[in-house]
FITIDO-298998 format. One record per residue: y, z, x of N, C-alpha, C in turn; residue in three letters. Coordinates in steps of 0.2 Angstrom, whole numbers, padded with zeros to 4 digits, always signed. Layout:
! residues N
YZXYZXYZXALA ...
//
This chain:
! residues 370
+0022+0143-0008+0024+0138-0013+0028+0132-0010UNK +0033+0133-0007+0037+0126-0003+0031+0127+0003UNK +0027+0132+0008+0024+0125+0011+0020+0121+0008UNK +0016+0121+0003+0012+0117-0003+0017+0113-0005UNK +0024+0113-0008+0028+0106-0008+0029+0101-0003UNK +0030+0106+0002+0032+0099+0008+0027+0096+0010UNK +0020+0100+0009+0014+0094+0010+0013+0091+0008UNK +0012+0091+0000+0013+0088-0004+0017+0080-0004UNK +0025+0084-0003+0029+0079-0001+0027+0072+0005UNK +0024+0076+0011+0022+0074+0015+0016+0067+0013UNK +0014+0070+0010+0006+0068+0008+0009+0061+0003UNK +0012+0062-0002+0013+0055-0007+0020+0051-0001UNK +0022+0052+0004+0023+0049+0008+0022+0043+0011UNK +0017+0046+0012+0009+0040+0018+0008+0038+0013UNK +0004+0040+0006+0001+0036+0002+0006+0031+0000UNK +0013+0034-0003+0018+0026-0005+0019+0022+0002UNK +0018+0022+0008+0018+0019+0014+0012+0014+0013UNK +0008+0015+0010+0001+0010+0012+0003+0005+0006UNK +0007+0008+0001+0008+0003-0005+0015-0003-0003UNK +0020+0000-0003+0025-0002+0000+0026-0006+0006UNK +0025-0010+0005+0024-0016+0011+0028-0022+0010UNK +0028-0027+0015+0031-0033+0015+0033-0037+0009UNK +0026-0038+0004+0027-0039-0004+0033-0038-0008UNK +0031-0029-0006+0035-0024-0012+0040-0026-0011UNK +0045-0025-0005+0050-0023-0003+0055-0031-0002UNK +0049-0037-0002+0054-0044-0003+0055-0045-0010UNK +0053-0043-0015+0051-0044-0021+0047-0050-0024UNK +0043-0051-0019+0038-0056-0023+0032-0053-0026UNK +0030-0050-0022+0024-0045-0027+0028-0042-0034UNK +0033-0041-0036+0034-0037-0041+0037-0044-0048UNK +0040-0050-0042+0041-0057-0048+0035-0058-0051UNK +0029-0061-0046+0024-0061-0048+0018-0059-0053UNK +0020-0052-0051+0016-0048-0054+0019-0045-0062UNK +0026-0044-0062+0030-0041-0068+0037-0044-0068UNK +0040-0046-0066+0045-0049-0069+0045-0055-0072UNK +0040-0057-0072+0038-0064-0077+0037-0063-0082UNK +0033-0059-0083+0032-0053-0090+0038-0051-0094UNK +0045-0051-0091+0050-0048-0094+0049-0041-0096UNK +0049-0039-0104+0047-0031-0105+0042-0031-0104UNK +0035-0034-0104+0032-0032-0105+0028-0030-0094UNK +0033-0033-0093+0033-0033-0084+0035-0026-0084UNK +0040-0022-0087+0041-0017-0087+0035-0009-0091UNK +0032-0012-0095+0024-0007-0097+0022-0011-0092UNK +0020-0013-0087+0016-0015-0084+0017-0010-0077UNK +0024-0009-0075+0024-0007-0071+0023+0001-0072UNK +0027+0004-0079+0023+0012-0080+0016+0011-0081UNK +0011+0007-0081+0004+0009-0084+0003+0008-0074UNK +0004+0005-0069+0002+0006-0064+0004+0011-0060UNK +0010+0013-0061+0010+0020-0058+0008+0026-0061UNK +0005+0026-0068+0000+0031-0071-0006+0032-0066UNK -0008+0023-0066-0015+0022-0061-0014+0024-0056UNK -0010+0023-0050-0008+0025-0045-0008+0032-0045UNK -0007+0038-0046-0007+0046-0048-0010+0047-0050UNK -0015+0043-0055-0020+0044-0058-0027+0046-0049UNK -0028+0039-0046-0030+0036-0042-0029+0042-0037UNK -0023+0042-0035-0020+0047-0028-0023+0053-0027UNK -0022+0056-0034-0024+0061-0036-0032+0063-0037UNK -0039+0060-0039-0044+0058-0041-0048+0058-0031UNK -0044+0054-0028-0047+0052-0022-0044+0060-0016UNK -0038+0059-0017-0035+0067-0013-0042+0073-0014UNK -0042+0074-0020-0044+0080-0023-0053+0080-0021UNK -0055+0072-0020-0061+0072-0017-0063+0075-0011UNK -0056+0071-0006-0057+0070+0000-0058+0078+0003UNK -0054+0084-0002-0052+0090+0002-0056+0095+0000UNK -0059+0093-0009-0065+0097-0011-0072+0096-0006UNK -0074+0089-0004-0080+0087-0002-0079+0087+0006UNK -0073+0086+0010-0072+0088+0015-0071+0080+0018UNK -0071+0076+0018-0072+0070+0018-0068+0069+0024UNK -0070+0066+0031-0068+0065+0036-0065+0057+0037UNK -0068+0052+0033-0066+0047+0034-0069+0040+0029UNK -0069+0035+0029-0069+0031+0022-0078+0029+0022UNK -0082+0032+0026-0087+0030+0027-0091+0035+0023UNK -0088+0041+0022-0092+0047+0019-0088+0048+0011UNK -0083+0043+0010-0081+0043+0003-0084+0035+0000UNK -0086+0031+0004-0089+0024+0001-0095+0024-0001UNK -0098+0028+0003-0107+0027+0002-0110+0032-0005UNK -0106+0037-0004-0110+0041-0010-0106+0038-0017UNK -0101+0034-0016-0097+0032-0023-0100+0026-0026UNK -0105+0019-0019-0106+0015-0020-0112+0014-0020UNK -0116+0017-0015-0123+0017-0013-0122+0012-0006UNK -0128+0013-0004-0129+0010+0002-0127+0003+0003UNK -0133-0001+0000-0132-0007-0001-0126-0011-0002UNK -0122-0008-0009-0116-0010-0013-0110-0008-0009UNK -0111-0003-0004-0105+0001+0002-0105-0003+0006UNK -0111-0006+0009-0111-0011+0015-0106-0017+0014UNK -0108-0019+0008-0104-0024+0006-0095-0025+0005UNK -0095-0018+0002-0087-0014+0001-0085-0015+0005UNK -0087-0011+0013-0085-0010+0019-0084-0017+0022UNK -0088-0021+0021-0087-0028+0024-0080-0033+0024UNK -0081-0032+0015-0073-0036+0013-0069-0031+0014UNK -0067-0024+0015-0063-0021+0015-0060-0021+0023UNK -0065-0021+0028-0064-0023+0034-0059-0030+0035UNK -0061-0034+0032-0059-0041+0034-0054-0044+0030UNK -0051-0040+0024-0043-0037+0021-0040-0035+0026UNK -0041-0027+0030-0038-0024+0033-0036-0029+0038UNK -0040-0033+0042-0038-0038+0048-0034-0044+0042UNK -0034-0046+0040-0029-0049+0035-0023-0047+0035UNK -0022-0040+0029-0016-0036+0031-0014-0037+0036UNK -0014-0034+0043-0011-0032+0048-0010-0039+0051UNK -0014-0045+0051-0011-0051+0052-0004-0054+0049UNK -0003-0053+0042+0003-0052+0037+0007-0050+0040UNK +0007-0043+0041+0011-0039+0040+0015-0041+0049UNK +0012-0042+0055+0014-0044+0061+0017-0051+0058UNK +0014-0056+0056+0019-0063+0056+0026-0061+0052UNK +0025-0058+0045+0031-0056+0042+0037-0054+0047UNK +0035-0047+0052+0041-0043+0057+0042-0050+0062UNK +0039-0054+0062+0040-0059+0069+0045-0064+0067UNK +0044-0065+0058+0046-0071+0054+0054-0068+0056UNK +0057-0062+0053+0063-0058+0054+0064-0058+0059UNK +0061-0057+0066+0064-0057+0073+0065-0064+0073UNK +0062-0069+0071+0063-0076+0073+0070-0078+0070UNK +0072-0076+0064+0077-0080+0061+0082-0075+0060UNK +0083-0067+0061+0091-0064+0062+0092-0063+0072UNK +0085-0063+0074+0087-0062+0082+0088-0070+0087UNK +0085-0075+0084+0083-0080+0086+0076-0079+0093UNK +0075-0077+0092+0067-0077+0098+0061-0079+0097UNK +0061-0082+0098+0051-0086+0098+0048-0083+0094UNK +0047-0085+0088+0040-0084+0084+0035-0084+0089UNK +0033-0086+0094+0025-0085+0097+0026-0079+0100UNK +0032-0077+0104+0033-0072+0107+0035-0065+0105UNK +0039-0066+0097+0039-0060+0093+0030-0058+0089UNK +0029-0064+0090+0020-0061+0087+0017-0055+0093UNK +0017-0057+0097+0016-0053+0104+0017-0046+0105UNK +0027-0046+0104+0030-0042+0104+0028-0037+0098UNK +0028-0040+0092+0026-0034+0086+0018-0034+0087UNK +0012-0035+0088+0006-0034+0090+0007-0030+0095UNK +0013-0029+0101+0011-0023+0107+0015-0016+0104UNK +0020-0016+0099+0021-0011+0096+0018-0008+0091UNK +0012-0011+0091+0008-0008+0084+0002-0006+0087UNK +0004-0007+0092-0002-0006+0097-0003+0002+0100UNK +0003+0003+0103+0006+0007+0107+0006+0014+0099UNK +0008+0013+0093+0010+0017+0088+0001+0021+0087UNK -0001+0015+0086-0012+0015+0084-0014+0020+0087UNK -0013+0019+0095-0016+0023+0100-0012+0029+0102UNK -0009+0032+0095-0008+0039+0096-0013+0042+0089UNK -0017+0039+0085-0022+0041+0082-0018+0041+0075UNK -0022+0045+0073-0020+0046+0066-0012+0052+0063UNK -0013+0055+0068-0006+0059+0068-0001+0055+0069UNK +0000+0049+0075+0005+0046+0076+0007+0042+0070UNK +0001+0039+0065+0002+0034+0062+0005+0039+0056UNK +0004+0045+0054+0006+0047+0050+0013+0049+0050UNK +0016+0052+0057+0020+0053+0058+0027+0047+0056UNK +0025+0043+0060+0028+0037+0059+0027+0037+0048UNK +0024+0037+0046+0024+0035+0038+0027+0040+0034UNK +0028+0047+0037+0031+0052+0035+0039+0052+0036UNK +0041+0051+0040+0047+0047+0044+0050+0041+0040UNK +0047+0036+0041+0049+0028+0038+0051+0029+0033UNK +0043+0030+0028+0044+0032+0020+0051+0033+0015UNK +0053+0036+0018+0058+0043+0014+0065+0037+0016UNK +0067+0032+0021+0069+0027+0023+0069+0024+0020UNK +0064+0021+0019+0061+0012+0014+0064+0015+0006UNK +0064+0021+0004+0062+0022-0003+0070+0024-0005UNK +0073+0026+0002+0083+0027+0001+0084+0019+0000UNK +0083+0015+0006+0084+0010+0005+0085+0004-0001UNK +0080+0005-0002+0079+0001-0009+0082+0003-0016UNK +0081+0011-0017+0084+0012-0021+0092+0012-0022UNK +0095+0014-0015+0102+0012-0014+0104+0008-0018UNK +0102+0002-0012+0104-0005-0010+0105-0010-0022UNK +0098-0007-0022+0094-0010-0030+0101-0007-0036UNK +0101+0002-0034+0106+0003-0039+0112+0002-0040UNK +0115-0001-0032+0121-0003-0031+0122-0010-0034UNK +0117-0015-0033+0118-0019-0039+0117-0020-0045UNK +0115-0015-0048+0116-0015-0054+0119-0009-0060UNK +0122-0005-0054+0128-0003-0058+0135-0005-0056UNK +0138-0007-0049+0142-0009-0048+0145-0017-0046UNK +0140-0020-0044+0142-0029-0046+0139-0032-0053UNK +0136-0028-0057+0136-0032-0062+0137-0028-0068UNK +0143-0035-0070+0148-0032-0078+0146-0030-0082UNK +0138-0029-0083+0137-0025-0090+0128-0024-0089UNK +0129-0018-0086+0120-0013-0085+0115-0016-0092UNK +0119-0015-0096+0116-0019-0104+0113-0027-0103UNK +0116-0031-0098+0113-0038-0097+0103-0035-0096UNK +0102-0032-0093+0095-0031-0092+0091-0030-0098UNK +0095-0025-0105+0092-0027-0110+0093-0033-0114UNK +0096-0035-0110+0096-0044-0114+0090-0047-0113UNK +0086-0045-0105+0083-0050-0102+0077-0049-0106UNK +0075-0039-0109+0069-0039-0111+0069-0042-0119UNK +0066-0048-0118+0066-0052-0127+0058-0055-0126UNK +0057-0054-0121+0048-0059-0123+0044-0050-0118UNK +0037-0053-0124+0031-0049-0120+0027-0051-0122UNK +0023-0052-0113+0018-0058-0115+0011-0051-0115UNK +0006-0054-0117+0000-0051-0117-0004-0052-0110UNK -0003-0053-0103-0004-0055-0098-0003-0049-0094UNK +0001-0047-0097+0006-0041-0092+0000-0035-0091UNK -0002-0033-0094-0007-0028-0092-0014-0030-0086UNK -0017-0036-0089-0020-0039-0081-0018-0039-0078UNK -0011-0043-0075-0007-0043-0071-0006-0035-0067UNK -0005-0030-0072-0004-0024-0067-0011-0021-0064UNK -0015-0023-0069-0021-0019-0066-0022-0022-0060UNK -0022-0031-0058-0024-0033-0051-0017-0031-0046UNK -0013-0027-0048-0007-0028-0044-0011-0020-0040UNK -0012-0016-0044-0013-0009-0041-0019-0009-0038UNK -0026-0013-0039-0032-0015-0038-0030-0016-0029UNK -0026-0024-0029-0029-0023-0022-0023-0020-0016UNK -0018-0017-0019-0015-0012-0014-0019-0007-0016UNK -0024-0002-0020-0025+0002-0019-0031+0002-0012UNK -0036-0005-0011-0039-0004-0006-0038-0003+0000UNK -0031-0004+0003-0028+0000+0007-0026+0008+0006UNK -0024+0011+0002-0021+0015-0001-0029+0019+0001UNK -0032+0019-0002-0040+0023-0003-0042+0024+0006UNK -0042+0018+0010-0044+0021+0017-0038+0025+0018UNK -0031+0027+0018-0027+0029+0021-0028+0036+0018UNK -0032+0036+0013-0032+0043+0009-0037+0047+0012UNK -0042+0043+0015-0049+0047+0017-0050+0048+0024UNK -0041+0047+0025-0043+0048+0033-0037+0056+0035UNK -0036+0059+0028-0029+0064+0028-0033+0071+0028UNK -0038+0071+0026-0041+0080+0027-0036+0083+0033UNK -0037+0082+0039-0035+0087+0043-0025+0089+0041UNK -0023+0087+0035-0016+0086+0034-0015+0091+0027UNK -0021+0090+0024-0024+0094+0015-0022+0100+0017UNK -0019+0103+0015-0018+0112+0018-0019+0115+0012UNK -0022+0113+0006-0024+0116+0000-0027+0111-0007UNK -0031+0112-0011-0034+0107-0017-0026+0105-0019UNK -0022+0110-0021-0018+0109-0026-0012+0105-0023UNK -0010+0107-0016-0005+0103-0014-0009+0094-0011UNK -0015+0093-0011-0020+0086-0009-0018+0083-0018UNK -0020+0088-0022-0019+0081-0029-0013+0079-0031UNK -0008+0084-0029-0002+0085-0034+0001+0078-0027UNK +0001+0077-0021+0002+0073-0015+0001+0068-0020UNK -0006+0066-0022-0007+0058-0025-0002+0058-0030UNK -0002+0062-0038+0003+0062-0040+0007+0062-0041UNK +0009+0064-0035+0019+0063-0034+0020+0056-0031UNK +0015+0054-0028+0016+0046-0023+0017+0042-0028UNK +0011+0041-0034+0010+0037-0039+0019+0035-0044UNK +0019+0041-0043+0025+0044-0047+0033+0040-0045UNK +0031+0040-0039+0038+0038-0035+0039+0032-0036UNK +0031+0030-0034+0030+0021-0034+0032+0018-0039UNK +0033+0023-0047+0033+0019-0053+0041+0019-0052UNK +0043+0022-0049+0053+0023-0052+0056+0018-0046UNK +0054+0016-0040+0055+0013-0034+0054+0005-0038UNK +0048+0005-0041+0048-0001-0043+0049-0003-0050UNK +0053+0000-0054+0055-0002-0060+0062-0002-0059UNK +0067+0001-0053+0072-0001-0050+0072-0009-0045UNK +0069-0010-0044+0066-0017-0041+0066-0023-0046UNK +0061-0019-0050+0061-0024-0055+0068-0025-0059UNK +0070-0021-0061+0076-0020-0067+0082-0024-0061UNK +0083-0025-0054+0088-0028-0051+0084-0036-0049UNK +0080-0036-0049+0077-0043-0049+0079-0046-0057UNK +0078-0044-0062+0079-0047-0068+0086-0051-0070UNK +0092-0045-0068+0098-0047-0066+0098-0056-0065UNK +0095-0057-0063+0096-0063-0055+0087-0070-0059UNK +0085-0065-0063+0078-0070-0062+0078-0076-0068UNK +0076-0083-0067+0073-0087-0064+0077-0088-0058UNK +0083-0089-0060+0087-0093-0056+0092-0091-0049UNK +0090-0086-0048+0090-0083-0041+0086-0080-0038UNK +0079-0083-0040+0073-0076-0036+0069-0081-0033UNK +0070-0087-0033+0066-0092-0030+0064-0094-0021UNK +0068-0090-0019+0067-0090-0011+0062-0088-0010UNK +0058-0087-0003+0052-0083-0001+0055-0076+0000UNK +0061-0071+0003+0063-0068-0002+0066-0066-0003UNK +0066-0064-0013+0069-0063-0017+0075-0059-0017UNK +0072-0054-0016+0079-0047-0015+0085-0048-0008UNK +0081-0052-0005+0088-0052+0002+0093-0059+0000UNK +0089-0064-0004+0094-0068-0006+0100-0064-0011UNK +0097-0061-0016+0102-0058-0024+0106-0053-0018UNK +0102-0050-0013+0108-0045-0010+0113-0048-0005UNK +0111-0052-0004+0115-0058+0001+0121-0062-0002UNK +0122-0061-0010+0127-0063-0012+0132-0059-0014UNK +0131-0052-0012+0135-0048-0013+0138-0046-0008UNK +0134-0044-0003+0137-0042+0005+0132-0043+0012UNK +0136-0044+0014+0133-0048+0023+0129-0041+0026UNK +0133-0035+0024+0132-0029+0027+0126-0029+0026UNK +0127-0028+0018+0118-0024+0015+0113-0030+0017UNK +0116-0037+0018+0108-0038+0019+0106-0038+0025UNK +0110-0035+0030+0107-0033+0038+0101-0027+0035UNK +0106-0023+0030+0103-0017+0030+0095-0017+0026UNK +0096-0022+0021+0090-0023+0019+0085-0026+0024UNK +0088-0031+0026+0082-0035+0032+0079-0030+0036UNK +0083-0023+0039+0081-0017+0042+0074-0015+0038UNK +0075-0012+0031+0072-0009+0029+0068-0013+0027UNK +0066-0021+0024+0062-0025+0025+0055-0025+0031UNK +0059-0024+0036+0056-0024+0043+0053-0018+0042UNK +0054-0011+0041+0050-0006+0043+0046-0005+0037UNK +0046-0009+0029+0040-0009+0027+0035-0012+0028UNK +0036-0019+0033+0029-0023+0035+0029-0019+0043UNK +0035-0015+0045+0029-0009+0052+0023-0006+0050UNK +0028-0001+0043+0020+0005+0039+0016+0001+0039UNK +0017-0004+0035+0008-0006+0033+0006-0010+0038UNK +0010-0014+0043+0006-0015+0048+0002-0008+0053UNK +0004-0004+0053+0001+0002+0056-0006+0005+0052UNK -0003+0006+0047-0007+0008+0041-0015+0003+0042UNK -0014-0003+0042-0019-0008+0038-0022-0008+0048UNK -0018-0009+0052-0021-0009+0058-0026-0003+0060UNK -0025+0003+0059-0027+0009+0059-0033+0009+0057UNK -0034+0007+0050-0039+0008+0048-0045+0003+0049UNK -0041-0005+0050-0047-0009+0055-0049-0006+0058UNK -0047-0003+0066-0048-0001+0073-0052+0005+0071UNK -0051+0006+0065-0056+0015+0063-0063+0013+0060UNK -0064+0009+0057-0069+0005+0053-0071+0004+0059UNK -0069-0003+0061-0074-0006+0066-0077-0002+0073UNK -0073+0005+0074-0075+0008+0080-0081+0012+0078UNK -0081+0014+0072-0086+0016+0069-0093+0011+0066UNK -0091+0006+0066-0096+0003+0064-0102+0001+0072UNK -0095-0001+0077-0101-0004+0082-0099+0003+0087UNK -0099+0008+0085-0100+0015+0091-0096+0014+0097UNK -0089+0013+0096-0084+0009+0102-0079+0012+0103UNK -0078+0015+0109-0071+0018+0109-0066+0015+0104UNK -0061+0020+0100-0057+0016+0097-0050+0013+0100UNK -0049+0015+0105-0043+0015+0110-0046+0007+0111UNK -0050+0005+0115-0054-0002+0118-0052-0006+0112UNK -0054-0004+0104-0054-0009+0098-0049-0009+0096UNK -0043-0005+0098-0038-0006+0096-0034-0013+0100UNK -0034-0011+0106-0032-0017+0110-0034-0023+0109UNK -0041-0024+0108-0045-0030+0103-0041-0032+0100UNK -0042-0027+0093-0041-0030+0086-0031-0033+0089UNK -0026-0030+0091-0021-0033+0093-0021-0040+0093UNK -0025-0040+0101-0025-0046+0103-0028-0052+0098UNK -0032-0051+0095-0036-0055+0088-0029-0057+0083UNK -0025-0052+0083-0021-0053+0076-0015-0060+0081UNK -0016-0059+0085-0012-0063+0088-0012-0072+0085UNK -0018-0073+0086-0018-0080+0083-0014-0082+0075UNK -0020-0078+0072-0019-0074+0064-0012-0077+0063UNK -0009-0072+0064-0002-0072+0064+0002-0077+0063UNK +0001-0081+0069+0002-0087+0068+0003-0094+0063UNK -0002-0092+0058-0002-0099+0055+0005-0094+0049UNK +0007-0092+0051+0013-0089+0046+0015-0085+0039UNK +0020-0081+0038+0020-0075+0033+0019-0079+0027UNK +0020-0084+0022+0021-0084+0017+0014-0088+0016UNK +0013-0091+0018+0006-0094+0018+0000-0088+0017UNK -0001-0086+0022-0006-0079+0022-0007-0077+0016UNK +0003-0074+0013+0001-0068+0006-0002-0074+0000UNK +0001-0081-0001-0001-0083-0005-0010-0085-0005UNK -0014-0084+0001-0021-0085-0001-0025-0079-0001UNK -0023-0072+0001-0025-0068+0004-0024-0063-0003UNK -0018-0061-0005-0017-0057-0010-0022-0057-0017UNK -0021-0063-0020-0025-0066-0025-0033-0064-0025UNK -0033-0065-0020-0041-0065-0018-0044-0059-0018UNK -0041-0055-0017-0044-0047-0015-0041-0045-0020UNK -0037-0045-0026-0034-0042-0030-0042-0039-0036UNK -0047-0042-0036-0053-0043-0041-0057-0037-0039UNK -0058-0041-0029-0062-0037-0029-0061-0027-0029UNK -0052-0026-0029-0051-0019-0029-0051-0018-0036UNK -0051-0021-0040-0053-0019-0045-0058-0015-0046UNK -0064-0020-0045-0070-0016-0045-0071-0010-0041UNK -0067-0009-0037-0066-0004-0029-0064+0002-0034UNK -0060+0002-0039-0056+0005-0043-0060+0008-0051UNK -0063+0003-0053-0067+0005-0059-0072+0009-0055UNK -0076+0008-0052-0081+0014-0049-0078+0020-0048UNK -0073+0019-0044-0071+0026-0040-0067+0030-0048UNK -0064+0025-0054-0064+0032-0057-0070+0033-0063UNK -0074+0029-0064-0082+0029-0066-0085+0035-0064UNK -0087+0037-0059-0088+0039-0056-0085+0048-0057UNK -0079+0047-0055-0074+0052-0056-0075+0056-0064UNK -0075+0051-0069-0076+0054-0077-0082+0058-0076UNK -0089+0055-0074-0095+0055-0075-0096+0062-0070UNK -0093+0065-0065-0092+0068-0064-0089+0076-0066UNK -0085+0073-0070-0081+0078-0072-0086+0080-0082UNK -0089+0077-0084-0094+0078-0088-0100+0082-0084UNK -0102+0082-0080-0110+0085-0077-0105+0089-0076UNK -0099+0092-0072-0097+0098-0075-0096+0104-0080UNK -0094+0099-0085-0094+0102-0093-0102+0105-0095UNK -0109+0100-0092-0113+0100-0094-0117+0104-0089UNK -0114+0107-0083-0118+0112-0079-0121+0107-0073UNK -0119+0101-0073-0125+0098-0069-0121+0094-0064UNK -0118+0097-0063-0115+0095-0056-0117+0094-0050UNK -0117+0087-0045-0123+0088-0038-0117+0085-0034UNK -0116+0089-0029-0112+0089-0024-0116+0080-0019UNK -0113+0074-0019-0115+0069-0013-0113+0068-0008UNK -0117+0069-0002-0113+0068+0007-0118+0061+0008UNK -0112+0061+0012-0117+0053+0017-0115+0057+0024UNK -0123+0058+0026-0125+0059+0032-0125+0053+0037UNK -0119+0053+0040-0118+0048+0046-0123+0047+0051UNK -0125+0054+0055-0131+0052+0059-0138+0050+0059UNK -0140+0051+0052-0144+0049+0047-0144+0042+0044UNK -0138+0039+0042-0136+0034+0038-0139+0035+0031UNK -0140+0042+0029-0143+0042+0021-0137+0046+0017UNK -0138+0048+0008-0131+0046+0007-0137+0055+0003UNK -0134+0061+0005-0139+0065+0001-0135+0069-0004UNK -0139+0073-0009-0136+0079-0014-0140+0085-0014UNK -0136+0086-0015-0136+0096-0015-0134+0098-0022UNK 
//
C-alpha cells in the first residue's frame, strides 16, 4: 500500500510538471484565464482541476491497462490514422514552440537578475536542456519528480505568506468576489485544453514507472487535484493586488517584490525551475516524436532540435506566449473532447459486453482490434 502511494505520488508529480510552467507560476496564465472572471475565476478554476483528474486519470489507466509505450500507440487508435497524422503534426510543432518558450523565459531571468547576454543565456539554457534529454526519459523524470515537490512548496509558501500575513484582512478577497461573468467556464476549458497537449505526451511515455492500474489512475487523480489547490492559492493572492498591481509581464514577482527582496530572489528561483520542467518536459517529447517519426537516433535529434531552438528563442518570452498559447488552446480542446468521448463510449461497450481492445501496430502503421 505505501509503495502504491509513493508511486502514485511520484506519478501526479511529472504530470503537475508538464502543467506548471512559466505561465503558471508568473501569473499570467491564471490573470488571464481566471482572475478576470473574479468569482467566477474561482468555479473556473475547480471545474479545471476536476478535468485535470478527470483527464490524468482516463489517460494513466489507458496507458497501463493497454500497455501503451508511447504517444503514437495512444493517438492513432483514439483518432484514426488520418486525423492522428494531423494531431501528431500540430502537437509536434507546439512541442518546438513550448520548449522555444520556455528556453527564452530561463534566459530572460539570466539576463536581467545575472546581467549576461541574452544570446548567450539562450545557449547556456539550450545546452543544459540538452545535457538533462540525453539521459532519456528516466532522467527527465527524475529531474520532475525532484523539482515538482519545489515549485508546489514554493508557490504555495511564498502565496500563503501573503495573504495571511501582509494583508490586514484574509476577508478583502471576499470583497473581490462580487461579479461572475458567464465566460469563465470557456475560459477554463481552453486553459486545461492546451496544457493538457503537453500533459497527454508526458503521460504516454510513463508505463515503465505504472507499477499497478490503481496506483496509474489515482497518480492522474491526485496531480489534477494538487493543480486545483496550487492554483486557487495563486489565484486568491493575485486578486489581493488585481487590476492594479498585476499589470507587469510578471505578475506574482512584482506583488511579491513589494513585500521582500528576499522572497523575490526566492520566487525568481522557483520561477526559473518551472520553465526547466517544462522546458525538459516539452523538449523530450519533441526529440521523442521527431525520432520516431524520421527513424533517427534520438540522441542526434536531440542535439538538433537544441540547436533549432536557439534562434526561436530569440525573438523573446513574452511575445512567443502571447501568439502561441491562444492558438493551440482550441485545438486541445478537440484533443480533449475525443480522448474523453472516446473514453465514455468505452466504458458503455463494457456495460454492453462489447468491448474491443485497439493497438496501433507500429511496424505495420495499422491501427488494429481484438
Amino acid at each position: 500500500m505505501r509503495g502504491q502511494f509513493k508511486n502514485a505520488v511520484r506519478i501526479a508529480c511529472i504530470y503537475i510538471s508538464s502543467v506548471v510552467g512559466a505561465g503558471f507560476a508568473s501569473g499570467q496564465e491564471i490573470i488571464k484565464f481566471f482572475t478576470t472572471y473574479y468569482e467566477g475565476g474561482f468555479y473556473g478554476i475547480i471545474l479545471a482541476g476536476i478535468i485535470f483528474a478527470a483527464i490524468g486519470g482516463i489517460v494513466l489507466d489507458r496507458v497501463y491497462v493497454e500497455k501503451i509505450n508511447n504517444y503514437d500507440e495512444f493517438i492513432y487508435p483514439t483518432f484514426g490514422k488520418v486525423v492522428g497524422e494531423i494531431v501528431n503534426t500540430v502537437v509536434t510543432l507546439f512541442m518546438l514552440s513550448l520548449f522555444s518558450i520556455m528556453i527564452a523565459g530561463m534566459s530572460s531571468i539570466l539576463n536581467e537578475k545575472l546581467a549576461l547576454s541574452y544570446r548567450l543565456s539562450v545557449v547556456l539554457m539550450a545546452c543544459i536542456c540538452m545535457l538533462i534529454i540525453l539521459g532519456d526519459i528516466r532522467r527527465v523524470t527524475t529531474v520532475s519528480s525532484v523539482i515538482t515537490p519545489l515549485l508546489i512548496a514554493g508557490i504555495v509558501i511564498i502565496g500563503l505568506y501573503i495573504i495571511v500575513f501582509k494583508d490586514t484582512s484574509v476577508f478583502s478577497i471576499i470583497g473581490l468576489l462580487r461579479n461572475k461573468s458567464d465566460n469563465w467556464f470557456i475560459s477554463s476549458l481552453l486553459y486545461v485544453s492546451y496544457n493538457s497537449i503537453l500533459s497527454v505526451l508526458v503521460l504516454c511515455n510513463l508505463l515503465p514507472y505504472l507499477k499497478s492500474r490503481k496506483s496509474a489512475k489515482w497518480g492522474g487523480v491526485l496531480g489534477g487535484l494538487v493543480l486545483c489547490l496550487i492554483t486557487l492559492i495563486l489565484n486568491a493572492t493575485i486578486n489581493l493586488f488585481h487590476p492594479k498591481f498585476t499589470t507587469g509581464e510578471i505578475p506574482m514577482l512584482d506583488i511579491v517584490e513589494r513585500y521582500s527582496r528576499v522572497l523575490s530572489y526566492v520566487y525568481t528561483f522557483v520561477l526559473w525551475l518551472a520553465m526547466l520542467v517544462s522546458a525538459v518536459n516539452s523538449g523530450f517529447c519533441l526529440v521523442e516524436r521527431v525520432s520516431s517519426k524520421l527513424n533517427m537516433n534520438i540522441r542526434t535529434i536531440t542535439v538538433i532540435a537544441c540547436i533549432v531552438v536557439i534562434p526561436l528563442s530569440c525573438v523573446g518570452f513574452s511575445g512567443l506566449i502571447a501568439s502561441i498559447y491562444p492558438m493551440f488552446g482550441y485545438i486541445g480542446l478537440f484533443i480533449l473532447t475525443v480522448i474523453i468521448f472516446q473514453w465514455a463510449r468505452e466504458i458503455f461497450r463494457k456495460g454492453n459486453g462489447k468491448s474491443k481492445k485497439i493497438k496501433y501496430c507500429k511496424q505495420n502503421k495499422k491501427i488494429e482490434q481484438t
